[in-house]
C-alpha positions in Angstrom: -12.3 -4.4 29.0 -15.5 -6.7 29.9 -15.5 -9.9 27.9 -18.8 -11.5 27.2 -19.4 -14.6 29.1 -17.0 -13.9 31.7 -16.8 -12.1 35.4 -14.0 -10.4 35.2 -12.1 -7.7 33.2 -9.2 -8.3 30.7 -5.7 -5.9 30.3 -6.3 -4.6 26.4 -3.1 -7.2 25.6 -5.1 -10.6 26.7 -7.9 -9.6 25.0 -6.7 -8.9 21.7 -4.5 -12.2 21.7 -8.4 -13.9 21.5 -9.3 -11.9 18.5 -7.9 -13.3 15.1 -8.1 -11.3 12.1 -8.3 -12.2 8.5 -8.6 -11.1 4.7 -11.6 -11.6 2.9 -11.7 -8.9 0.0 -9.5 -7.5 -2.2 -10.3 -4.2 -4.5 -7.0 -2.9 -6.7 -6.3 -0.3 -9.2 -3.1 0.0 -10.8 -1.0 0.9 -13.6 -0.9 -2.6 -14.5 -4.6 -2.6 -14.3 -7.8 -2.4 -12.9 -9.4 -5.6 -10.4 -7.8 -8.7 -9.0 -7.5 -10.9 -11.8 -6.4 -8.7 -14.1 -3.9 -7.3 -11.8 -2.4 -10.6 -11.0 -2.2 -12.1 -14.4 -0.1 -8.7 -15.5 2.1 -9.3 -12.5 3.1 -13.4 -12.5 3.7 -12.3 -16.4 6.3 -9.7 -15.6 4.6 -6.8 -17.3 5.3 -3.0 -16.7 2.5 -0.3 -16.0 4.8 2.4 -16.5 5.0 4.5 -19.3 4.9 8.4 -21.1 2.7 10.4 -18.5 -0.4 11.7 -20.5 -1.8 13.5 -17.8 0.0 17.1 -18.9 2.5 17.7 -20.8 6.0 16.8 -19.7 8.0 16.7 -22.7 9.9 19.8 -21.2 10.7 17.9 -17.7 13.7 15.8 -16.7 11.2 12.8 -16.1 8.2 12.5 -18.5 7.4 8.5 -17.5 4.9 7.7 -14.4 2.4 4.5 -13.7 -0.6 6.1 -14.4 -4.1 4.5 -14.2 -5.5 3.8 -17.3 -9.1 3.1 -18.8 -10.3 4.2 -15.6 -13.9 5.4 -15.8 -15.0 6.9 -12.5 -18.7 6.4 -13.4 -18.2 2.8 -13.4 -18.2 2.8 -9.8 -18.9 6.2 -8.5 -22.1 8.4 -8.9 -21.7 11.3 -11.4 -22.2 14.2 -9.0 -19.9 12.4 -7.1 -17.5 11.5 -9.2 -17.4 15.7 -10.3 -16.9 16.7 -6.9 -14.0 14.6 -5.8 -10.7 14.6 -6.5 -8.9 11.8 -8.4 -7.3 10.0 -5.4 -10.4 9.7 -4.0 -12.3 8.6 -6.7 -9.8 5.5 -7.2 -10.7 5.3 -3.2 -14.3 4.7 -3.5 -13.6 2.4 -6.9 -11.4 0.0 -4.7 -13.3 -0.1 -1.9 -16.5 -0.8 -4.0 -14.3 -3.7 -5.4 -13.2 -4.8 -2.1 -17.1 -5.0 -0.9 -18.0 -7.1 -3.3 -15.8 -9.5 -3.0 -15.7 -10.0 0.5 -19.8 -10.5 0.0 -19.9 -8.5 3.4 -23.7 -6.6 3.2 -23.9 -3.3 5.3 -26.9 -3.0 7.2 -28.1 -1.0 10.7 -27.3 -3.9 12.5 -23.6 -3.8 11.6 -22.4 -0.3 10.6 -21.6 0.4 13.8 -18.7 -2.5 13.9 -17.6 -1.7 10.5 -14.8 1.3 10.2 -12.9 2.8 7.7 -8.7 3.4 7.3 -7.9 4.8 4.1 -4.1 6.8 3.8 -2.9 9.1 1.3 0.8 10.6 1.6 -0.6 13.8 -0.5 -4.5 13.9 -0.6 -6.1 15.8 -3.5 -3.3 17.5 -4.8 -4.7 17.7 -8.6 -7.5 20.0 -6.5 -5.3 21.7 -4.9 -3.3 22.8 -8.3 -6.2 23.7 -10.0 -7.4 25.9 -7.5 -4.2 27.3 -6.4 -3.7 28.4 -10.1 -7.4 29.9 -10.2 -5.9 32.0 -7.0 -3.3 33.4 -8.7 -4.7 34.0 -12.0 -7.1 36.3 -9.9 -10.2 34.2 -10.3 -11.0 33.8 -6.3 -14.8 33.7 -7.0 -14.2 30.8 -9.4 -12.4 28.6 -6.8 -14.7 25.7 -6.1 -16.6 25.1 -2.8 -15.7 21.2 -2.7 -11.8 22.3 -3.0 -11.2 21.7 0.6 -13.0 18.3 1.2 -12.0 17.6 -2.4 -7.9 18.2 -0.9 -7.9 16.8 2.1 -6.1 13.1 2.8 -8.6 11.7 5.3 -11.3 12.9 3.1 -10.6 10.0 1.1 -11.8 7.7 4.2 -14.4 9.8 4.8 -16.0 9.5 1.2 -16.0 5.5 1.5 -17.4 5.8 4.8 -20.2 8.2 3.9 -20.8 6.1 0.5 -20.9 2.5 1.9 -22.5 3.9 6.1 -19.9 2.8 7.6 -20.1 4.2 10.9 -17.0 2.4 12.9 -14.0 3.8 13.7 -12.4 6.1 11.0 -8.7 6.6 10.5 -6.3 8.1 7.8 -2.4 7.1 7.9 -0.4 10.2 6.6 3.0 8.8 6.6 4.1 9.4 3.5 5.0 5.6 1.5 4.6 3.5 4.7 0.9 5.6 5.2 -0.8 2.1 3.1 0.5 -0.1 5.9 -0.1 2.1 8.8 -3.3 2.0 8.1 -3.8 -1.6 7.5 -1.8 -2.3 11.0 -4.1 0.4 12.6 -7.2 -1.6 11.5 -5.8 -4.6 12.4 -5.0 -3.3 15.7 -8.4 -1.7 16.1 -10.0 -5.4 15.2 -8.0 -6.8 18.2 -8.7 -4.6 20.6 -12.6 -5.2 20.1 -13.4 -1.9 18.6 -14.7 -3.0 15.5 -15.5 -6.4 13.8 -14.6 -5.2 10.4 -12.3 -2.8 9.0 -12.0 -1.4 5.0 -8.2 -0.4 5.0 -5.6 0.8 2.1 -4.2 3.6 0.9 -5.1 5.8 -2.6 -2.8 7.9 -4.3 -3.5 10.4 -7.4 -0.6 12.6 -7.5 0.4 13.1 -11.1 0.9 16.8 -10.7 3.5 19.2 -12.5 3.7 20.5 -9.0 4.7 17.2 -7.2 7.3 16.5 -10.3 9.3 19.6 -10.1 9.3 18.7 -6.4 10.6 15.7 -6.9 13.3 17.0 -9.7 14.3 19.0 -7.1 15.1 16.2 -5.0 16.8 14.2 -7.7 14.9 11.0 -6.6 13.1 10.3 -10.3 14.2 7.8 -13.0 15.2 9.5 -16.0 15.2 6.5 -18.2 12.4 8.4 -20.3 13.5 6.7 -23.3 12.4 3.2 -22.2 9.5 3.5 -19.3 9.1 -0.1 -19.3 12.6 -0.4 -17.6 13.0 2.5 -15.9 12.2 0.7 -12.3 14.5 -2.0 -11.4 15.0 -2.0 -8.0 17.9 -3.6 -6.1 19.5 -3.8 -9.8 23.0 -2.2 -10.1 21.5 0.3 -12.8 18.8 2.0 -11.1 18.7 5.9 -11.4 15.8 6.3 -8.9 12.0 5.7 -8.8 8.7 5.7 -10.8 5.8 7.8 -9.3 2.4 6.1 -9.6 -0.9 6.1 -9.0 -3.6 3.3 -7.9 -5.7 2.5 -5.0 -5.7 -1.2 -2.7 -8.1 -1.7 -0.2 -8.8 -4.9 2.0 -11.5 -5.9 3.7 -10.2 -6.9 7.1 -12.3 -8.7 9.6 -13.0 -10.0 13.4 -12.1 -14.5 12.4 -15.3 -15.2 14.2 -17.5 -12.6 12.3 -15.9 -14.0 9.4 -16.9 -17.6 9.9 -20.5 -16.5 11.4 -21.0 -15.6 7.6 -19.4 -18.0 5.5 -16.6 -15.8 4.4 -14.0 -17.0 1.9 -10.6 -16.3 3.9 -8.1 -15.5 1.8 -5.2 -15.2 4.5 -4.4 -14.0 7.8 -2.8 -11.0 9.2 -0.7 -12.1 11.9 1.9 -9.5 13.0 2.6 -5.7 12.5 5.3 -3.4 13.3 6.1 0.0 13.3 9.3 2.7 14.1 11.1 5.4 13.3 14.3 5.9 12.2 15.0 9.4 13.3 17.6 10.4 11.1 17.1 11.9 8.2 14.1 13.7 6.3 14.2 12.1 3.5 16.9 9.4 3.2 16.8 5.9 5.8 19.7 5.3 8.2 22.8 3.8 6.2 23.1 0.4 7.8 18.8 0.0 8.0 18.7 -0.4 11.7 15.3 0.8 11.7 14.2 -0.4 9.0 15.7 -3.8 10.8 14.1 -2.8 14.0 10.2 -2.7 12.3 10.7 -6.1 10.5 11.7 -7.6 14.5 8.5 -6.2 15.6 6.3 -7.5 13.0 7.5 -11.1 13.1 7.7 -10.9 17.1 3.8 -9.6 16.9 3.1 -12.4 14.9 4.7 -14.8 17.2 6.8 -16.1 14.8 10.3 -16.4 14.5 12.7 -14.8 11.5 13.5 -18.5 10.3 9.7 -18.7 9.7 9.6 -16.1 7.0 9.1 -17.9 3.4 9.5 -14.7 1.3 9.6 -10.4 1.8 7.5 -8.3 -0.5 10.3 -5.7 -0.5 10.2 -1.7 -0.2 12.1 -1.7 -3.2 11.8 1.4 -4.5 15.1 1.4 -7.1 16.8 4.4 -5.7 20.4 4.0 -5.0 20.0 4.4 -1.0 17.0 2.9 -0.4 17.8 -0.6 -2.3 21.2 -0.6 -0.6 19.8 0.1 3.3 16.8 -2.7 3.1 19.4 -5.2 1.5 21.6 -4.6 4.7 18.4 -4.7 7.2 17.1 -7.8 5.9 20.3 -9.3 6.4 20.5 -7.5 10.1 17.0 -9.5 10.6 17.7 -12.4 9.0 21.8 -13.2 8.7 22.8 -15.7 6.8 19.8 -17.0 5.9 19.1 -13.6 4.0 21.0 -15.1 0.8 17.9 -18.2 0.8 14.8 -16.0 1.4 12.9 -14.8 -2.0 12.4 -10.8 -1.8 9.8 -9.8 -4.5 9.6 -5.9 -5.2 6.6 -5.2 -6.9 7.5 -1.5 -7.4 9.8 -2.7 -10.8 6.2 -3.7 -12.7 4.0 -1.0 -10.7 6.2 2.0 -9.5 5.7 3.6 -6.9 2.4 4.3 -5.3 3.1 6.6 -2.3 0.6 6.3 -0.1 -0.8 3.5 -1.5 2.1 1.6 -2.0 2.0 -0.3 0.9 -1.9 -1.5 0.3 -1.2 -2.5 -2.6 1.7 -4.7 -2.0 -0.4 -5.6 1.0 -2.9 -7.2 -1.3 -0.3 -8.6 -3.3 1.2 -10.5 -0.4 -2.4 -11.7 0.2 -2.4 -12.9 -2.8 0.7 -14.6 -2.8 0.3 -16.8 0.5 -3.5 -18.1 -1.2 -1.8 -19.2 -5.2 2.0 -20.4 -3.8 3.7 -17.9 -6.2 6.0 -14.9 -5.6 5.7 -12.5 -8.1 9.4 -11.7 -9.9 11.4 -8.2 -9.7 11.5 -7.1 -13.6 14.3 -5.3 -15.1 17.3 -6.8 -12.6 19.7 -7.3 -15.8 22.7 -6.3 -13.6 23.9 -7.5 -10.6 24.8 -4.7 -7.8 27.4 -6.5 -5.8 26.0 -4.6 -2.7 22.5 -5.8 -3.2 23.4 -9.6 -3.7 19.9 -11.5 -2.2 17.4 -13.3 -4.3 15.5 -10.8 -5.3 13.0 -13.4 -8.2 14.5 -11.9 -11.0 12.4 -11.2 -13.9 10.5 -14.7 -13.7 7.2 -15.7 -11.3 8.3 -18.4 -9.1 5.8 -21.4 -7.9 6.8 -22.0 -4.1 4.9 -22.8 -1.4 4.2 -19.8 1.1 3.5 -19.9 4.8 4.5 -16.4 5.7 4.8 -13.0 4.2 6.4 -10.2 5.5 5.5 -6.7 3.7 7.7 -3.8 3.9 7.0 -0.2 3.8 9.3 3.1 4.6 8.8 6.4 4.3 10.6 9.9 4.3 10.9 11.1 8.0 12.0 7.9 8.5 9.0 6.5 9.1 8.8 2.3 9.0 5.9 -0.4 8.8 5.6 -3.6 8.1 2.7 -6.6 8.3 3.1 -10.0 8.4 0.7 -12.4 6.5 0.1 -16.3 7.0 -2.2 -18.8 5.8 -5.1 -19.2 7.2 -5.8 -22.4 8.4 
């Protein structure tokens, strides 16, 4: 690769080393809420976003609780036509990313679109389309089945929409790898910024799943909280009572740029991505190997990436999923990673106030790390009332705590075994 200014070619490696990447807008929607502020006030307070799904009727299902969305109004951010054509994950796509824009104060124009690209992941895509369709199918009602069905259904469709809507006409790229997807895609950009082929990356994940479909699926699998009677506590990761997780909905997206683009426009930094890792456990289809080896392995990477060293880690936005494997294995890989200085590291799991987001998990807590490095505080794990004597770190129970915070490391895995995991710092 040529570098400007000089006479020679580069390997890929030396010239990515020269390009710095940083954080400079933020766009969320949540259970807990919709936009940064309100987002972050919910979660220093300890609040809950989960609660009695009102999207169908469950009442006849094992689990009738989800983090759904709420107060969200499409047309706030969306066009009507398009906001009729699309499906529901990516409408809460385009909202974040609209959000993200305009905070960053980044303005799209010919001279840039070129360097600006687009990563948005989805673990399930427009599944809401593809029920309603499917059932029009069978109900013998082909010729009702609507023409935007497909690019309504469709994961990387999500991407597409934001690039389409905003001319974005960089590099475009959609993670489908299932909950890690939200940080594969934010790595992928981040790589795609260091290797020089872009300046300027939107990245996240959205996720809209709320189906009858995807629940029974999920019954199936036994892998759903059935604390129905109080959705408020029904995810409490890493705490000795958890029955299993909260599906959710929401969108994150960051606005990701080139340090030196950045500065060229008097950005406001909020924090810089320094390291990324990414493995596979190949084990199991859907639960992570016992002892967390890879899950170990991916956290190695990302610090390594970052050129950091483990004892430089001030806190781990956790997995945390509150499922009895999955708590268990990333309590034993951080301790692999970290050994005995595991028992001194705060490990925040947002998933006890948001549930679980799927694809967009990982984006979300991404932007939740970001925020934690630029306000010192490390938002707590709600609803750890019982000690599990196999999951034994300090997980911030229940209570924000005001620390000062250099590094971040954000963890993310999926079924297939699939791992990822960023590390944050401050810029500076």
């Amino acid at each position: 690769m040529y570098i400007k200014g000089e006479k020679r070619f580069l390997p890929k490696k030396a010239y990515m080393k020269n390009r710095r990447v940083v954080v400079t807008g933020i766009g969320l929607l949540t259970p807990l809420a919709i936009g940064i502020e309100n987002n972050w006030n919910s979660l220093v307070a300890g609040e809950s976003g989960i609660s009695r799904i009102t999207s169908f009727d469950a009442s006849g299902d094992r689990t009738q609780i989800a983090g759904e969305v709420k107060g969200f109004d499409p047309q706030e951010f969306i066009e009507k036509k398009v906001a009729r054509r699309v499906s529901r994950f990516i409408q809460l796509a385009l909202a974040a990313a609209r959000m993200a824009l305009k905070d960053s104060g980044l303005v799209i124009s010919e001279d840039n679109a070129e360097r600006i690209g687009t990563a948005v992941a989805s673990a399930v895509g427009g599944i809401d389309s593809f029920e309603k369709n499917h059932n029009l199918v069978i109900q013998n009602k082909r010729d009702r089945v609507s023409p935007f069905f497909i690019p309504s259904y469709i994961c990387n469709l999500g991407a597409g929409e934001v690039a389409i809507a905003f001319g974005l006409k960089g590099p475009l790229m959609c993670s489908v790898t299932a909950c890690a997807a939200g940080t594969h895609s934010i790595g992928e950009a981040f790589r795609t910024i260091q290797y020089g082929d872009a300046d300027v990356m939107l990245a996240g994940g959205a996720e809209a799943q709320l189906t009858r479909t995807l629940f029974a699926g999920l019954d199936a699998l036994h892998v759903l909280s059935t604390r129905n009677h109080e959705p408020a506590k029904a995810s409490r990761p890493f705490e000795k009572n958890r029955d299993g997780f909260v599906i959710s909905e929401g969108s994150g997206i960051l606005v990701l740029e080139e340090l030196e683009f950045a500065r060229s426009r008097g950005a406001r930094i909020y924090a810089e991505i320094l390291g990324y890792g990414s493995n596979c456990d190949a084990y199991h289809i859907t639960s992570p190997h016992a002892e967390g080896t890879g899950a170990a392995g991916c956290m190695q990477k990302a610090i390594k990436d970052a050129g950091l060293t483990e004892n430089e880690i001030d806190c781990i936005n956790a997995h945390g999923t509150s499922t009895i494997s999955n708590d268990l294995t990333e309590t034993r890989a951080i301790k692999r990673v970290f050994g005995d200085r595991a028992f001194r590291i705060p490990v925040s799991a947002n998933k006890s106030m948001l549930g679980h987001l799927w694809g967009a998990a990982g984006a979300v807590e991404a932007a939740i790390s970001v925020l934690t490095l630029a306000r010192n505080v490390i938002p707590p794990t709600i609803n750890y009332e019982v000690a599990d004597p196999e999951c034994n770190l300090d997980y911030v129970p229940d209570k924000a705590r005001n620390q000062s915070v250099n590094y971040v490391l954000s963890n993310s895995f999926g079924f297939g075994g699939t791992n990822a995991c960023l590390v944050f710092g401050r810029y500076s």
